[in-house]
C-alpha positions in Angstrom: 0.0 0.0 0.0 1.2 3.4 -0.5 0.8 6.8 1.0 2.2 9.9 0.3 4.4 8.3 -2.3 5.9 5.5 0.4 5.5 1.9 0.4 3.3 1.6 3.9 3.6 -1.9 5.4 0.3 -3.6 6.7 0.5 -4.9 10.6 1.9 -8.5 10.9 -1.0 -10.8 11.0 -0.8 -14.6 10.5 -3.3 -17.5 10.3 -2.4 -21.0 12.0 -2.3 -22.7 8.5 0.2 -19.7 7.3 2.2 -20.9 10.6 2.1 -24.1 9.4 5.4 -23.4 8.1 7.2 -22.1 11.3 8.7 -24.6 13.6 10.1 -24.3 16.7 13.8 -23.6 17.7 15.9 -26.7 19.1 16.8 -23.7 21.8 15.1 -21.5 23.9 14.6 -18.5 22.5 14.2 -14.5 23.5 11.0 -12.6 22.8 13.0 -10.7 20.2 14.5 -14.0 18.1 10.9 -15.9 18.5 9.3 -12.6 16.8 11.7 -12.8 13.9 11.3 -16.6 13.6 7.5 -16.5 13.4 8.0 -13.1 11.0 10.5 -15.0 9.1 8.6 -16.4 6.1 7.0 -13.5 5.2 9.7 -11.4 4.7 9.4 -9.7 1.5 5.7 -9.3 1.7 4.2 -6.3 2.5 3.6 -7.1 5.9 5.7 -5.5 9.4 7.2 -8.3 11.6 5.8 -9.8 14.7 6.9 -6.4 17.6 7.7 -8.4 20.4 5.9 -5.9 22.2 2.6 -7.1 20.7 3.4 -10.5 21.4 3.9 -10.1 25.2 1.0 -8.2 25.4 -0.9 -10.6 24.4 0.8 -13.6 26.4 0.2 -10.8 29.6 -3.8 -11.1 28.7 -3.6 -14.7 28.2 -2.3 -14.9 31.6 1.2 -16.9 30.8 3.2 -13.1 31.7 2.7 -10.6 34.4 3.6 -7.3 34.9 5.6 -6.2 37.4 6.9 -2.7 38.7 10.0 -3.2 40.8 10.6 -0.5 43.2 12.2 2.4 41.7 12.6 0.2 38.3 10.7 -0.1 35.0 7.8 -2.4 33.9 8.9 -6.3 33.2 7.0 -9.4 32.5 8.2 -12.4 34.0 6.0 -15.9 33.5 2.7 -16.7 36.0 2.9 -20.4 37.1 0.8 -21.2 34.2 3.4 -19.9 31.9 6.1 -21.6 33.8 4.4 -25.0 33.3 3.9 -24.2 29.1 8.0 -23.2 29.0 8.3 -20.1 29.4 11.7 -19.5 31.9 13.1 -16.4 33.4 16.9 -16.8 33.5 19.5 -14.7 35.1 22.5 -13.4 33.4 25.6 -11.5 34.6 27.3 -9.1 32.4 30.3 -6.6 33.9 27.4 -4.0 34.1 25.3 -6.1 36.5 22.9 -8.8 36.7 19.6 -9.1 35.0 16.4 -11.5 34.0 15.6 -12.6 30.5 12.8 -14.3 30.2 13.2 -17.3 27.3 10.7 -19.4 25.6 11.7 -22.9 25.2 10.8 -25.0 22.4 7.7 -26.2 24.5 6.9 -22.5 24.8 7.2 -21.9 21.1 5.0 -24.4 20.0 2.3 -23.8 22.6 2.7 -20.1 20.6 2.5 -21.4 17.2 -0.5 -23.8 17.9 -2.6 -20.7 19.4 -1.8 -18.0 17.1 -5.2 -17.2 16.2 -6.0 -16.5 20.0 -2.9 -14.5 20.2 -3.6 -12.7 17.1 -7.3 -11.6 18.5 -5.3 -10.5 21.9 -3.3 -8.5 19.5 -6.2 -6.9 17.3 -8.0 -5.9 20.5 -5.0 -4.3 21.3 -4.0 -2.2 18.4 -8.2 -1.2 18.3 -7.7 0.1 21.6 -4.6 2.6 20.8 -6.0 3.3 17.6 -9.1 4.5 19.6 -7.5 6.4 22.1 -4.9 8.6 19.3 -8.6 9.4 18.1 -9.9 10.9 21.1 -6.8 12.6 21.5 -7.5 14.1 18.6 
């Protein structure tokens, strides 16, 4: 699509049979590397990839991630029990810097993904109707 004389990219979107295709890593995984793994295949169509930030978003409102606030930090997700039990690990890593927690999805985790996209897709839609709702009242 183009506006303004640029190419405009639609919004990832993905059916399960499109996902068909995507299998999961022999690895855990970041949010990051999963996002570009399910995005993979359709590369060079005029579609965005997966933001990771969708993804958790939704994972948050299926209740496998929880927000947190740490005193005096930022927002993090770390996995619920349910999302423990699916695969989804929160890892600590030390660096010269400091210490911190990644959360990973492990193959388990990545397939559980794959095999409910559609649910996680409609977590997503609700989503972006929601913030496309609220930048027109702002208006």
């Amino acid at each position: 699509m183009k506006k303004d004389g640029f190419e405009v990219k639609e919004p990832f979107a993905a059916t399960a049979q499109e996902l068909k295709q995507v299998m999961p890593a022999d690895r855990a995984l970041s949010v990051t590397a999963l996002c570009g793994r399910i995005s993979e295949p359709f590369a060079g169509e005029n579609r965005k990839k997966l933001c990771y930030r969708e993804l958790t978003g939704a994972l948050v409102g299926m209740g496998l991630l929880e927000e947190r606030t740490p005193e005096g930090g930022k927002k993090e997700k770390r996995p619920t029990a349910l999302g423990l039990s699916i695969g989804i690990i929160a890892e600590e890593r030390k660096s010269r810097t400091g210490s911190r927690t990644v959360v990973l999805y492990a193959p388990s985790a990545q397939r559980y993904i794959l095999d409910r996209f559609e649910i996680i897709m409609q977590h997503i839609e609700a989503a972006r109707k929601e913030r496309r709702g609220a930048r027109q009242s702002r208006k």
